[in-house]
MARSETI-771136 format. One record per atom (N, C-alpha, C, O): x, y, z. Coordinates in steps of 0.2 Angstrom, whole numbers, plus 5000, padded with zeros to 4 digits. Layout:
XYZ ...
//
This chain:
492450505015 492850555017 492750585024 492250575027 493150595026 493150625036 492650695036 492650725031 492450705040 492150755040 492550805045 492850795050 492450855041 492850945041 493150945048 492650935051 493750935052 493850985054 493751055054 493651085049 493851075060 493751145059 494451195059 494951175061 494251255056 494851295056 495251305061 495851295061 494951315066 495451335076 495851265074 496351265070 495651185077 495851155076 496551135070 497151125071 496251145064 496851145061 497251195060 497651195055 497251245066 497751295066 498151285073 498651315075 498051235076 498351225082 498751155080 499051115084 498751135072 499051095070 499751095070 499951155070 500251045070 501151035071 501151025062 501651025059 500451005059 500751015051 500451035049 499751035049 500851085044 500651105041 500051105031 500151075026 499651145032 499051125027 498851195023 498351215022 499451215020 499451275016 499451285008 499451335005 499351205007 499751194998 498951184995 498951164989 498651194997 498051184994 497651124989 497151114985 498151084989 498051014987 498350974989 498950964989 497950924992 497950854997 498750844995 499250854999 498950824989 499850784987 500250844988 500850834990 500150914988 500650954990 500650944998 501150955001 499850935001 499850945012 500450895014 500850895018 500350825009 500650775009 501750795010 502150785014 501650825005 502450825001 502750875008 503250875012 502250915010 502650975016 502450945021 502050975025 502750875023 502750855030 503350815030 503450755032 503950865025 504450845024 504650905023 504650935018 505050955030 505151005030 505851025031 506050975034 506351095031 506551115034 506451155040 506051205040 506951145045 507151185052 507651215052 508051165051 507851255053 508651285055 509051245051 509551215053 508851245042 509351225037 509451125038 509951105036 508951085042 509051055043 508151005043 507651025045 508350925037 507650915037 507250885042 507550835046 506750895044 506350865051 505750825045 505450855040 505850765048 505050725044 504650735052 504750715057 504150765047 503550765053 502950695053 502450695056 503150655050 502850595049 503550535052 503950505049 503450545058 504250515060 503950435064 504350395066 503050425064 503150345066 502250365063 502050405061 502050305065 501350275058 500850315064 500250315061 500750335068 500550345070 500250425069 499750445071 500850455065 500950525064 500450535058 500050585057 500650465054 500450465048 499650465047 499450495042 499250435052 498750425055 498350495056 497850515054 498850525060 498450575065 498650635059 498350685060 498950635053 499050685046 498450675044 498050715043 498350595042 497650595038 497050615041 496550635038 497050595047 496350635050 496550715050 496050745048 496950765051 496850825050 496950835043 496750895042 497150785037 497050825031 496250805027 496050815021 495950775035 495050735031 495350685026 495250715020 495550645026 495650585024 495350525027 495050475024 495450525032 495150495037 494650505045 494850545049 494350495045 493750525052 493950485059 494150425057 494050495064 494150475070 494350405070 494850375070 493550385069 493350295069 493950255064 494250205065 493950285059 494350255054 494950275056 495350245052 495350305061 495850315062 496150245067 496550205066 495650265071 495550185076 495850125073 496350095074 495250115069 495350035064 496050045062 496449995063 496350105059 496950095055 497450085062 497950055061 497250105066 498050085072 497850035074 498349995076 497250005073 496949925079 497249895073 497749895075 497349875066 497349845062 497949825061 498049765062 498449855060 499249875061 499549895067 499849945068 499449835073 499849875079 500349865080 500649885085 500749825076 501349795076 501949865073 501849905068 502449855076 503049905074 503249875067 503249915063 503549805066 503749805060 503049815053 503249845048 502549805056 502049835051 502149895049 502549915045 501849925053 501750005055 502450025051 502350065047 503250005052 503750015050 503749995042 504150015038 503449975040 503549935033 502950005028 503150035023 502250015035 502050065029 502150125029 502350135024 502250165033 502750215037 503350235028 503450295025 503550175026 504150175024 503850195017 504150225014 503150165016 503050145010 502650225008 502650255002 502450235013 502350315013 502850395013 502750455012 503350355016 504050425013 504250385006 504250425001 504250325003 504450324998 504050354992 504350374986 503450354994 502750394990 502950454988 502950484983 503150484995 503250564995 503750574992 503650624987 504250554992 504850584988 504850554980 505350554975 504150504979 504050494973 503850584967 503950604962 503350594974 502850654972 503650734973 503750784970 503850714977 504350804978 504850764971 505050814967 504950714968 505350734963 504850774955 505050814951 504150744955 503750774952 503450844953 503150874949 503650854960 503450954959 504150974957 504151024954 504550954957 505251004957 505351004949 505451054946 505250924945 505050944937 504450994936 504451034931 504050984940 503451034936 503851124937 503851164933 504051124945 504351204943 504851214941 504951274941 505251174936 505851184933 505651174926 506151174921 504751164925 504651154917 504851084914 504651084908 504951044916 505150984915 504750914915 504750894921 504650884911 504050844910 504150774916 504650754919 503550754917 503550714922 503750654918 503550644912 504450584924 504350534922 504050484921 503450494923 504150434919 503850364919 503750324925 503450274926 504250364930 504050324936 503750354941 503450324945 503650414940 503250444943 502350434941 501950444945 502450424935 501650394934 501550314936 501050284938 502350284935 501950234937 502050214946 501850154948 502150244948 502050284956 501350264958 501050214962 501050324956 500450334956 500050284953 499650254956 500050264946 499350204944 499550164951 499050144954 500250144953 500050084957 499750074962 499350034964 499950144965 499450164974 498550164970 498150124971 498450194965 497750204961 497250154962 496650154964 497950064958 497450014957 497349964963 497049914963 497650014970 497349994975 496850024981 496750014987 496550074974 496150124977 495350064981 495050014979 495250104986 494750034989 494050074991 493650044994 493950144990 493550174989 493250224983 493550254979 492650234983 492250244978 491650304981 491350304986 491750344976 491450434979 490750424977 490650394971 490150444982 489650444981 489250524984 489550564987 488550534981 488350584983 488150554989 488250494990 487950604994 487650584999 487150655003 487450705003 486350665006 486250725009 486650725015 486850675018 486850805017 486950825022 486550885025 486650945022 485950875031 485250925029 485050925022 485050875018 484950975022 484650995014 485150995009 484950995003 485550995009 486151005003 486550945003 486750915008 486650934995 487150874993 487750884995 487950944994 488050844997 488850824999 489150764994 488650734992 489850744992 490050684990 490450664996 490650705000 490650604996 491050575003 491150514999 490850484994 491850485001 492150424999 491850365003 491750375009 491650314999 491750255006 491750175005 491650145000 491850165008 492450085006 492950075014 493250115017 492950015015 493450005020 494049995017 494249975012 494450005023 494950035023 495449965026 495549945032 495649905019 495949855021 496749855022 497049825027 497049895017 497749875016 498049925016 497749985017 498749935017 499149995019 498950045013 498650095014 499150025008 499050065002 498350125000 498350184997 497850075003 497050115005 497250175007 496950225004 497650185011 497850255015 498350285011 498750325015 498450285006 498850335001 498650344996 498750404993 498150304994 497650304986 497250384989 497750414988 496850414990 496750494992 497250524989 497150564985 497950504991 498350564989 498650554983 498750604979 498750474980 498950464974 498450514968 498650544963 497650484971 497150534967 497350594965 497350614959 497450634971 497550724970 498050734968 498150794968 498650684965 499350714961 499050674955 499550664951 498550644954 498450624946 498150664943 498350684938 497450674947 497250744946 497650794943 497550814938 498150824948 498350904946 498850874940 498850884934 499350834941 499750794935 499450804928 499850804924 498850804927 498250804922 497950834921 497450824917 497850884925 497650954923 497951034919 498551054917 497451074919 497751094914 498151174917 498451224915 497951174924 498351234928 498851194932 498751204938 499151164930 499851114934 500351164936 500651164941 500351224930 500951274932 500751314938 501151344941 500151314940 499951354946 500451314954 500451324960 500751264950 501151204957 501851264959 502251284954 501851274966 502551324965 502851304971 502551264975 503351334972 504051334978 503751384980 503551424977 503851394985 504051464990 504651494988 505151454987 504651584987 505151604982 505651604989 506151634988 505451584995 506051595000 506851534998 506851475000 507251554997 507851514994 507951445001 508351405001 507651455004 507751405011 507351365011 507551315013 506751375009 506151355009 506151295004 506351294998 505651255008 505551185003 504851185002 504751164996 504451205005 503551225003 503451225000 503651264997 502951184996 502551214990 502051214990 501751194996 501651244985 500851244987 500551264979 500951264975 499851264977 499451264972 499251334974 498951344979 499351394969 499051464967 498551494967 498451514961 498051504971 497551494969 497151564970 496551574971 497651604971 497451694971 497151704967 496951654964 496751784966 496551774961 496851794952 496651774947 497551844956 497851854950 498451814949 498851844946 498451754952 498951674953 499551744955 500051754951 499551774959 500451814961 500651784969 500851824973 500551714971 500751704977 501351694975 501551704969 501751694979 502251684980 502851654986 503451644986 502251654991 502551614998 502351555001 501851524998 502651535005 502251485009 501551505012 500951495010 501951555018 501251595020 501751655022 502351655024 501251715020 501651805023 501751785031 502251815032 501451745036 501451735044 502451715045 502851725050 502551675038 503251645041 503951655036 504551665038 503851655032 504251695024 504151735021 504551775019 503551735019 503351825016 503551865020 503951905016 503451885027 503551925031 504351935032 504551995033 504751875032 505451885034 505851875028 506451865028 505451885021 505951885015 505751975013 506152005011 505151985015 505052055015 505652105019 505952145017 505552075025 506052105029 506652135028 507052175028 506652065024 507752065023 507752115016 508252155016 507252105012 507352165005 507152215005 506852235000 507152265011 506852325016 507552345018 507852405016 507952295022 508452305025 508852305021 509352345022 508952265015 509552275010 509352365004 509752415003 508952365004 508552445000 508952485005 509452515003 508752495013 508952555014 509852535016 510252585014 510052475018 510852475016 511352505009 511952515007 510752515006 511052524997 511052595000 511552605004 510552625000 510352695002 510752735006 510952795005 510852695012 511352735015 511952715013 512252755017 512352685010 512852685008 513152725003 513752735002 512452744996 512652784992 512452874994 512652924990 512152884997 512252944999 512552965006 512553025008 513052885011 513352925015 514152885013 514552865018 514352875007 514952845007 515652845011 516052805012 515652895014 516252925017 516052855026 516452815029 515252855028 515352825034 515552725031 515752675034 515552735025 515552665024 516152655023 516352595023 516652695022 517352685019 517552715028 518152705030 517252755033 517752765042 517552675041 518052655039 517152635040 517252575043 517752535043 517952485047 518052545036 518452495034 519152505038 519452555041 519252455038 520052435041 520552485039 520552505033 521052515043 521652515039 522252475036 522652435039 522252495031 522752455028 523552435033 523752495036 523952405034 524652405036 525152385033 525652385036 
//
């Protein structure tokens, strides 16, 4: 496993790392912008520079994987195999928030990236205290998906799967894993939706309000009829 970036660093990130589990950091680099979708995995390159900020992979390993695939139709070929992954995984959150059982292709999605899982978690010290860390080289495209296929088999099979949510913003594609303490999230983050969904039902309250206690300015508005 890579070791930790730090916070600053991953706040001066272009992607976003809010969903609290590796397959949701995954599914939200598939986002909207002004009602229109931008993939922020737009060449293998990106794809690269995702997994070292999501600690998937560490520097060195990032190297090998560009040194290993430097070819465009490669790099095109996995690139491809990893949006198709992703929209494996967004059709299985959108069943899980809508209550609906996951299918057969969706699992079997996943065992396939799994059976070509090419690392193996070990204890290891770090100073005085135990760490686990994966390790195994990194031969085949799919090596570099098996991490993520992990974390949605994981949560897939777990028993707080319902803690998997959308952002209650109706625009919003985000999802993320719950992990308040009284599970009452409800956003992506307060810094970008919370704050501007709060806003608009502030501004909708006092429009109710002054419209029922000033009715006469709300009907000078209206047009006259002809």
């Amino acid at each position: 496993m890579a070791k930790q970036q730090s916070d600053d660093a991953r706040g001066a990130s272009r992607f976003l790392f809010l969903g609290n589990r590796l397959w949701l950091d995954f599914l939200n680099t598939h986002i909207k912008q002004d009602g229109e979708w931008v993939d922020l995995l737009d060449r293998f390159a990106d794809l690269v520079h995702w997994l070292v900020e999501a600690r998937v992979l560490d520097d060195i390993e990032a190297q090998e994987a560009l040194r290993r695939w430097p070819n465009s139709p490669e790099q095109a070929q996995i690139l491809a195999q990893a949006r198709s992954f992703r929209a494996v995984l967004r059709a299985a959150v959108e069943n899980i928030t809508r209550a609906q059982p996951i299918t057969g292709e969706v699992v079997s999605a996943i065992n396939g990236i799994l059976r070509n899982h090419c690392r193996s978690l070990e204890l290891t010290f770090a100073g005085d205290k135990l760490t686990s860390q994966y390790v195994g080289a990194i031969t085949e495209p799919l090596h570099l998906l098996a991490p993520i296929a992990e974390s949605a088999a994981q949560a897939l099979s777990g028993d707080d799967i319902a803690l998997t949510r959308k952002c209650e913003n109706p625009t919003c594609v985000l999802h993320f894993h719950d992990t308040t303490k009284n599970h009452t999230r409800r956003w992506c983050s307060m810094e970008t939706c919370g704050n501007r969904m709060k806003a608009a039902a502030h501004y909708a309250r006092v429009r109710v309000k002054d419209e029922t206690e000033n009715p006469s300015a709300t009907a000078g508005d209206a047009k006259p009829s002809s």
